[in-house]
C-alpha positions in Angstrom: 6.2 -18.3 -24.0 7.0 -21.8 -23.7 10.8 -22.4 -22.3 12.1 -25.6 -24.7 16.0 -26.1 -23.8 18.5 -27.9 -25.3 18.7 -31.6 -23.2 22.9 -30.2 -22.5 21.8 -26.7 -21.3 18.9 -28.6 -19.1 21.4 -30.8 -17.2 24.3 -27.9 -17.1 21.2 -25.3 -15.9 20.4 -28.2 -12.8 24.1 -28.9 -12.1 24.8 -25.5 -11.5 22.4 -24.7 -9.3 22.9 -28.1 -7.1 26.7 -26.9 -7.2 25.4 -23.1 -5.9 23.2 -24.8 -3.2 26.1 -27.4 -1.9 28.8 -24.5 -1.9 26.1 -22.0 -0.5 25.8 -24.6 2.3 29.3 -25.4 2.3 30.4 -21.7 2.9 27.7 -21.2 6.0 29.0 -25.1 7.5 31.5 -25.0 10.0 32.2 -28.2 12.2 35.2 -26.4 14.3 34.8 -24.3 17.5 31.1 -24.2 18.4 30.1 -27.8 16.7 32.4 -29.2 18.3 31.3 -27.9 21.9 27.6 -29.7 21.1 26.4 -32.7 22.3 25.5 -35.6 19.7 23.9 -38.7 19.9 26.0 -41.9 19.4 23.5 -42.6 16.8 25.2 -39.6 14.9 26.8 -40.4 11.3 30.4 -39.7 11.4 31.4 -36.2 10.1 33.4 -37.8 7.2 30.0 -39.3 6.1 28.3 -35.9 5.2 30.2 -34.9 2.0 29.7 -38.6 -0.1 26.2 -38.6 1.3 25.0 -34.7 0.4 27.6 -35.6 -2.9 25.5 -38.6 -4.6 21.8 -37.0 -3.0 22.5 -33.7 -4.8 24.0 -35.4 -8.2 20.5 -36.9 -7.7 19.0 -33.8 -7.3 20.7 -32.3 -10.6 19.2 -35.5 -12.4 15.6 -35.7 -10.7 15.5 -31.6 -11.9 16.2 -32.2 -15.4 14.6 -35.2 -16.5 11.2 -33.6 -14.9 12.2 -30.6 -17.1 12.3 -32.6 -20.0 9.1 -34.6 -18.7 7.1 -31.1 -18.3 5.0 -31.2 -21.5 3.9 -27.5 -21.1 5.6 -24.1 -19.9 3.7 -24.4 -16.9 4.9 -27.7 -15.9 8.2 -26.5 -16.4 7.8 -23.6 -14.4 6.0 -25.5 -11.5 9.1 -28.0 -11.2 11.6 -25.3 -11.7 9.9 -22.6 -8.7 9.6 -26.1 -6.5 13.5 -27.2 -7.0 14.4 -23.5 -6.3 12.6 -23.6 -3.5 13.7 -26.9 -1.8 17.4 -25.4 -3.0 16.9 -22.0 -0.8 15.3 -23.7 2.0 18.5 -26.3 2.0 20.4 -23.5 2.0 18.5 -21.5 5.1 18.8 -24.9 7.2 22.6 -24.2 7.3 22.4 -20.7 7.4 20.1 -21.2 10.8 22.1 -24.0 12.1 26.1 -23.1 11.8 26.0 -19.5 10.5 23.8 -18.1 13.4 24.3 -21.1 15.5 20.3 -22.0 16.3 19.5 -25.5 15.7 16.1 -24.7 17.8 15.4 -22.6 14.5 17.2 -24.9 12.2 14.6 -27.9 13.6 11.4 -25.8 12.7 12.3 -24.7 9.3 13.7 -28.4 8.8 10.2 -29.1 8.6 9.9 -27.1 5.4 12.4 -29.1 3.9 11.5 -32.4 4.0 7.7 -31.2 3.2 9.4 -29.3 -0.1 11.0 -32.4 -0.9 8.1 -34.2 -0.4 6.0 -31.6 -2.7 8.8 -32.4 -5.2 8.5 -36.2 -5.0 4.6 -35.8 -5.8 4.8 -33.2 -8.1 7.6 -34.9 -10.7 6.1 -38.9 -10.3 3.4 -38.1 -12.9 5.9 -36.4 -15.3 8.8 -38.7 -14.7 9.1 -41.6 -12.0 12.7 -42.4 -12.3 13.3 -38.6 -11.2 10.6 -38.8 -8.2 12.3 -41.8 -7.1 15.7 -40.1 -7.0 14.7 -37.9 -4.4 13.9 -40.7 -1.9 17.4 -40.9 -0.6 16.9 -36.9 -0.6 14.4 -37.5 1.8 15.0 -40.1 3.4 18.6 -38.5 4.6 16.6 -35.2 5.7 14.3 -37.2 7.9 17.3 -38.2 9.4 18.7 -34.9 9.7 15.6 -33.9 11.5 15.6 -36.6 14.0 19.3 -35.5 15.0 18.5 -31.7 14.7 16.2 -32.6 17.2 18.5 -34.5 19.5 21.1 -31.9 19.4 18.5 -29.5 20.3 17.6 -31.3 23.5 20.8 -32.2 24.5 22.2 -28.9 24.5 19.5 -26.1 24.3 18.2 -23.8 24.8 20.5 -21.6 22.3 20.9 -17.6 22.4 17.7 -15.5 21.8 15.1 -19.0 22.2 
């Protein structure tokens, strides 16, 4: 069964799940109490930096996600790109989960890995099929490759967390 959408239910489809993902990591982040007891490096973006940034790289992400859809030119394709966004979506989602919810950036740093590799997988995967949508997830990863570096830090400046 090939999967041919409307372009409009294509871009509403990848807007909604880039608005589940930021409000999925929205609900799990929490910068009061126990953030604000780390240790960060002066290196560290300030706080009010994080919602334009993650803002404009997932409006990205909604863009990158449907023009590869559109670029797919079989049902495989489709369903390739689709299971990879989903993925780097859930694995966003985990990193906060890990890192505020449960409070263990020493687990947040190793699945960060998965991230930026997912990302990665997806810059690959949609430059045949589209290259204005693989390019729009540079910043994507670019921006988690920071996130890891500072993951890091906080993890040696202040570890070793509960349970490690």
């Amino acid at each position: 069964m090939d999967f041919i959408l409307p372009a409009w239910q294509v871009i509403a489809i990848a807007a909604v799940g880039t608005v589940v993902v930021a409000v999925a990591g929205g609900v799990m982040t929490d910068t009061t109490g126990w953030y604000r007891t780390l240790r960060f490096p002066a290196w560290k973006p300030p706080d009010w930096a994080f919602g334009p940034i993650w803002t404009t790289i997932l409006a990205l992400v909604a863009l990158s996600a449907a023009l590869s859809w559109e670029g797919a030119s079989s049902s495989l394709g489709r369903t390739m790109i689709a299971s990879l966004f989903v993925l780097n979506g859930l694995l966003n989602i985990l990193w906060n989960y890990l890192f505020f919810f449960i409070r263990r950036p020493d687990l947040a740093m190793v699945e960060v890995a998965f991230l930026w590799l997912s990302i990665l997988a997806l810059v690959v995967a949609t430059y045949p099929i589209n290259r204005a949508a693989s390019l729009m997830l540079l910043p994507y990863l670019v921006w988690v490759g920071i996130a890891s570096a500072l993951n890091r830090s906080i993890v040696r400046m202040n570890g070793p967390f509960a349970g490690a």
